[in-house]
C-alpha positions as a Markdown table, in Angstrom:
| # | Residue | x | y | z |
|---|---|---|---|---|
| 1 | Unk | 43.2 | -2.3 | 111.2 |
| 2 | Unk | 45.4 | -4.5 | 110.1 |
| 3 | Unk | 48.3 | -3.7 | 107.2 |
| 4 | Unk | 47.0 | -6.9 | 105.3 |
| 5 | Unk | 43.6 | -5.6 | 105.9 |
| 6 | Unk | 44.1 | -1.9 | 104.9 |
| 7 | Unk | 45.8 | -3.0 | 101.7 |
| 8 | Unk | 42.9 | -5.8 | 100.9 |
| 9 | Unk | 40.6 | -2.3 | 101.1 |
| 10 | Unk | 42.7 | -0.6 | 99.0 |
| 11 | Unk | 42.7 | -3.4 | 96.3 |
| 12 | Unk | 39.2 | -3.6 | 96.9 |
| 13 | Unk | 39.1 | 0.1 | 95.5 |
| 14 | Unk | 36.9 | 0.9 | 98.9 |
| 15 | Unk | 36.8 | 4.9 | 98.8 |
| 16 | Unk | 37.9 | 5.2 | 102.9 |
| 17 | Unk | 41.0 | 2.9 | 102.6 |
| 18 | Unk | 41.9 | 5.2 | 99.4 |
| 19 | Unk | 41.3 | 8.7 | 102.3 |
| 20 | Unk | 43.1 | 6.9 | 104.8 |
| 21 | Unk | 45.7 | 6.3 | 102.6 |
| 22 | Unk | 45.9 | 10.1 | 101.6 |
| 23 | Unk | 45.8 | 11.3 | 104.9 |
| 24 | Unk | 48.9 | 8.9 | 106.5 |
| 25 | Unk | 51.1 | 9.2 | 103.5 |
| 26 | Unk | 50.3 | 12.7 | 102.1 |
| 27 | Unk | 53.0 | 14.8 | 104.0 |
| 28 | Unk | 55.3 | 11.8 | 103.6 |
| 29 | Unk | 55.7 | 11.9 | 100.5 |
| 30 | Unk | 55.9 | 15.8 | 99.2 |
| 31 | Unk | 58.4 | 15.2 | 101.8 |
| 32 | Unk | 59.9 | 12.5 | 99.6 |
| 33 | Unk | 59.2 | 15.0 | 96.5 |
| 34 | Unk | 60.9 | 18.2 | 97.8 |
| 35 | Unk | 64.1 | 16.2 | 98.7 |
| 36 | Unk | 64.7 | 15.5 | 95.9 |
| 37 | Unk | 63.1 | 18.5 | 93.8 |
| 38 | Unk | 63.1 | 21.4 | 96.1 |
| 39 | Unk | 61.0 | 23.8 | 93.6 |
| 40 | Unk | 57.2 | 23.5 | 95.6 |
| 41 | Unk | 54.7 | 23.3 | 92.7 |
| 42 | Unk | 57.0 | 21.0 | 90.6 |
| 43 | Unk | 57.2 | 18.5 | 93.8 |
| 44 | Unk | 53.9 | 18.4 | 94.5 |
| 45 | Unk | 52.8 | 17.6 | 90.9 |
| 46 | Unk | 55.1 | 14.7 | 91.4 |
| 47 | Unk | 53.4 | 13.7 | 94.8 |
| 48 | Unk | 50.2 | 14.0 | 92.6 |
| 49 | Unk | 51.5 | 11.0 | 90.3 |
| 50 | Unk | 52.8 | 9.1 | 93.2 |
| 51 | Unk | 49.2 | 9.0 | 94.5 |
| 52 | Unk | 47.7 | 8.2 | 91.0 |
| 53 | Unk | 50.4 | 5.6 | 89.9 |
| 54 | Unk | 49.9 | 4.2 | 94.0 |
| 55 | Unk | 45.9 | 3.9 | 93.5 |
| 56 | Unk | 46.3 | 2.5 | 90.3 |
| 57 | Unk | 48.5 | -0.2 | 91.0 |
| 58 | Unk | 48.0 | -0.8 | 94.4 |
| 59 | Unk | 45.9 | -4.3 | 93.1 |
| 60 | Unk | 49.1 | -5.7 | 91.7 |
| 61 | Unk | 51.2 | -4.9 | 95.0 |
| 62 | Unk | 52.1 | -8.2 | 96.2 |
| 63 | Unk | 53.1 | -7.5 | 99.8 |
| 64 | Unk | 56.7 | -8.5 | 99.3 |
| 65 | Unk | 57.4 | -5.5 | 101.3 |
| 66 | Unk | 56.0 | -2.7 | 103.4 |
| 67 | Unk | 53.2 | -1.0 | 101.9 |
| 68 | Unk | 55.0 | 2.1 | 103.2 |
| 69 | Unk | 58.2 | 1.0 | 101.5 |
| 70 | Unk | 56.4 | 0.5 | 98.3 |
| 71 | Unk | 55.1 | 3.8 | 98.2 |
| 72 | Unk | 58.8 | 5.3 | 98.8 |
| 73 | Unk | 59.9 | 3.2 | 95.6 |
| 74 | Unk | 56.7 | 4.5 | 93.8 |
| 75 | Unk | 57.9 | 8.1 | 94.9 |
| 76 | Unk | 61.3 | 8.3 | 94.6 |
| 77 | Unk | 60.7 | 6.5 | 90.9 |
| 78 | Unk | 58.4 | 9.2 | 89.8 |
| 79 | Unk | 60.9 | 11.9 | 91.0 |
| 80 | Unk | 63.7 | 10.3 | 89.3 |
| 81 | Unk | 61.5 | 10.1 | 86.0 |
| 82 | Unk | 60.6 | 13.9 | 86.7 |
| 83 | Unk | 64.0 | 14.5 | 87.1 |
| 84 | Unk | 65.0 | 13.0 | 83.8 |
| 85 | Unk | 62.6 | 14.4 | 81.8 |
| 86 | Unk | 63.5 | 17.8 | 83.1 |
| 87 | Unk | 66.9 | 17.5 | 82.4 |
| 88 | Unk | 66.4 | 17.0 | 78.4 |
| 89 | Unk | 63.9 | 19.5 | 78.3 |
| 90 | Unk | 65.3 | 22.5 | 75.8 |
| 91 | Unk | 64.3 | 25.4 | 78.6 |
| 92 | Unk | 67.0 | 23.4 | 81.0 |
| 93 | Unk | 70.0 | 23.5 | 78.0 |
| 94 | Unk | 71.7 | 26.3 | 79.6 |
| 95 | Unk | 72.0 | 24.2 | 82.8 |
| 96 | Unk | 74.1 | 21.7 | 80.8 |
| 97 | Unk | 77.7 | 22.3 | 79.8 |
| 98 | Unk | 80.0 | 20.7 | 77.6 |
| 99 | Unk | 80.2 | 17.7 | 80.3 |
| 100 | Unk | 77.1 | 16.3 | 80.1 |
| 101 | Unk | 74.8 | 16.4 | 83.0 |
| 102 | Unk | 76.9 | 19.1 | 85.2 |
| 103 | Unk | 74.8 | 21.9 | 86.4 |
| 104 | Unk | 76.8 | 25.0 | 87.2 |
| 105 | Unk | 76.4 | 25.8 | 90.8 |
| 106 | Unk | 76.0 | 29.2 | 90.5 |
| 107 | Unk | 73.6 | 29.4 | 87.2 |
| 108 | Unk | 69.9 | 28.5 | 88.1 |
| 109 | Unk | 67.5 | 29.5 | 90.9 |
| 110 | Unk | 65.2 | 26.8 | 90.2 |
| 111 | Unk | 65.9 | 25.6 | 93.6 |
| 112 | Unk | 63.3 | 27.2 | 95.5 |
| 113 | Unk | 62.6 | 25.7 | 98.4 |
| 114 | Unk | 65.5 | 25.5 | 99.9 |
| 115 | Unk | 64.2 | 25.5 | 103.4 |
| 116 | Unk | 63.3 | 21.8 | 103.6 |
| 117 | Unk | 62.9 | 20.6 | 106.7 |
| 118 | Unk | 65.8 | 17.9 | 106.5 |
| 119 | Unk | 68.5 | 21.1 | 105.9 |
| 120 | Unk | 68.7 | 23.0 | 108.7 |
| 121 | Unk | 71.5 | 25.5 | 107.6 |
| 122 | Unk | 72.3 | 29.4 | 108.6 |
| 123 | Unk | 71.1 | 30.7 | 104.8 |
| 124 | Unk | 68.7 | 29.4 | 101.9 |
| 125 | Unk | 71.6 | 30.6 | 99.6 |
| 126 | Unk | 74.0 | 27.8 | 101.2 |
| 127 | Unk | 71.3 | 24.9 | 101.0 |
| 128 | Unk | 70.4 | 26.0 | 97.1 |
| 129 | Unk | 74.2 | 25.7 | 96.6 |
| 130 | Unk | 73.9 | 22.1 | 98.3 |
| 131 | Unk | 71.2 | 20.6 | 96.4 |
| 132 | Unk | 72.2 | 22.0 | 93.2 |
| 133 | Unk | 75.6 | 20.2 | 93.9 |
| 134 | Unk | 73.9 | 17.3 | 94.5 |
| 135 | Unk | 71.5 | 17.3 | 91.7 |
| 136 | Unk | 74.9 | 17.1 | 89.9 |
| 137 | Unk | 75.8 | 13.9 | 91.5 |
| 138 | Unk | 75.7 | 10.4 | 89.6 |
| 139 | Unk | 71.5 | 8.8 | 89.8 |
| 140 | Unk | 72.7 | 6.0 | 92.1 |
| 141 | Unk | 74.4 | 8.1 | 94.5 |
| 142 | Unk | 72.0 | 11.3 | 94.5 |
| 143 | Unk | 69.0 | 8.9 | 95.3 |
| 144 | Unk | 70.9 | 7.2 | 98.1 |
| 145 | Unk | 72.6 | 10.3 | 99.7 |
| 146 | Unk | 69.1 | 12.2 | 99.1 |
| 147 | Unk | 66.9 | 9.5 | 101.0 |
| 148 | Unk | 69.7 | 9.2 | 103.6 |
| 149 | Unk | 70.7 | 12.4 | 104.1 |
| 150 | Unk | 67.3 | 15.1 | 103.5 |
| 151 | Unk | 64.5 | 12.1 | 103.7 |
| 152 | Unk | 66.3 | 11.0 | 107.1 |
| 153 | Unk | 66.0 | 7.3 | 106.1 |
| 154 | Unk | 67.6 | 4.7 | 107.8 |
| 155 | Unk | 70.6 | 2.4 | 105.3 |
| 156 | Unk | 67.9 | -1.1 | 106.1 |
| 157 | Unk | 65.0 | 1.4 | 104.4 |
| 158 | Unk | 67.7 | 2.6 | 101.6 |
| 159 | Unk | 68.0 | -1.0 | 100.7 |
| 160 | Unk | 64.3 | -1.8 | 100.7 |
| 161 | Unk | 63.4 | 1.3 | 98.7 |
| 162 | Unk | 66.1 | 0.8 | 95.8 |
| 163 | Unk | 66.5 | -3.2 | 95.8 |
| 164 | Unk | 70.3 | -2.6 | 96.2 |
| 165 | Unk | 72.7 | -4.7 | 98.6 |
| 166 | Unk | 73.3 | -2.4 | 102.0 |
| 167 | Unk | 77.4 | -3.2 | 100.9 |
| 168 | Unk | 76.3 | -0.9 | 97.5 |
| 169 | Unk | 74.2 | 1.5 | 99.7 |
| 170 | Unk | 77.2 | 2.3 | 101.6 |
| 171 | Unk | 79.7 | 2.4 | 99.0 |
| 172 | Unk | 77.4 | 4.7 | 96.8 |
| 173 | Unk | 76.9 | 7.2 | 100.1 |
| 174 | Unk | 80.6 | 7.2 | 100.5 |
| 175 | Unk | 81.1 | 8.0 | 96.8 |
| 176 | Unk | 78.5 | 10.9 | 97.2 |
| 177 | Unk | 79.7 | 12.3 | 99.9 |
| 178 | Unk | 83.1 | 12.3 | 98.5 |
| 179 | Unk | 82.0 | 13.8 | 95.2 |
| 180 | Unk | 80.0 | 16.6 | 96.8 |
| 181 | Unk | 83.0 | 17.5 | 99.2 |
| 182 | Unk | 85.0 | 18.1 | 95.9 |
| 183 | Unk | 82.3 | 19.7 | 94.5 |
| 184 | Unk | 81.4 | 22.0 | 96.9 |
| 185 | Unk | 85.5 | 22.9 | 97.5 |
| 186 | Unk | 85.4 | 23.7 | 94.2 |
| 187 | Unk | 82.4 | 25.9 | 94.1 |
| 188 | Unk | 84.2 | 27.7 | 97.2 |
| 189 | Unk | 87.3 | 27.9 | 95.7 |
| 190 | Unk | 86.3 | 29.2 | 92.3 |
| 191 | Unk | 83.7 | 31.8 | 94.6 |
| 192 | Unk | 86.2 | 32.9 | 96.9 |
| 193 | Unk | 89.2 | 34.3 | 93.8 |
């Protein structure tokens, strides 16, 4: 079947386009989820939304781009909002410090799974270390270095997902990448005296 097709059942609210949809995208995106919130039940409570908010507005997708694309804005959007909301949440003050958003490496095991499949590194204790550091990382750049860099997407999918220029993609993944190298020195440093 055709995309156009498939989509045309979808908006059509035909039950087997709806499975079909389920079954091709399921793993995809709790693999979208667990990038970038590596705690289990709180990503897959996300993918949850993504599959309501994708079935309830599938009828005003317009096609402009992938369906599969479309899906990866709808996911990374509701993991962002998740994200936020999490944040200002009173059980998370003790993650903030006097600067804001900054999450102290070494304070939180709320990263639990740390064994996603786009980290392959010697311990869990390293990788928590990681994505806390980047959960501390500006929203532009966290949601370009995570797709990039744990979701394995290509830059042409970065831009597709997050309607930025690839010239801003790559400048954002440099300043990421950057920040978490200091970051992470830091968190060495600080560790090691």
């Amino acid at each position: 079947m055709s995309e156009e097709n498939f989509i045309n059942q979808l908006q059509a609210g035909k039950q087997a386009a709806f499975s079909q949809l389920l079954d091709d995208y399921q793993q995809k995106v709790f693999g979208t989820c667990i990038s970038f919130i590596p705690n289990r039940e709180d990503a897959e409570d996300v993918a949850q939304e993504v599959f309501l908010e994708v079935f309830k507005s599938v009828s005003k997708f317009k096609g402009d781009s992938k369906l599969s694309t479309w899906i990866y804005k709808v996911a990374t959007n509701k993991c962002l909002e998740f994200i936020r909301k999490k944040n200002t949440k009173k059980r998370f003050a003790f993650m903030q410090t006097i600067l804001g958003n900054e999450i102290p490496l070494d304070k939180t095991s709320y990263f639990t799974e740390v064994n996603h499949p786009g980290i392959l590194l010697e311990n869990k204790e390293k990788s928590a270390i990681i994505f806390k550091a980047i959960n501390t990382l500006p929203e532009a750049q966290r949601v370009v270095f995570t797709l990039a860099k744990i979701d394995d997407k290509s830059y042409q999918e970065i831009v597709d997902i997050t309607g930025k220029s690839l010239s801003s993609v790559e400048s954002l993944m440099f300043r990421a990448k950057k920040g978490l190298q200091e970051k992470l020195e830091n968190f060495y440093k600080n560790e090691s005296t």
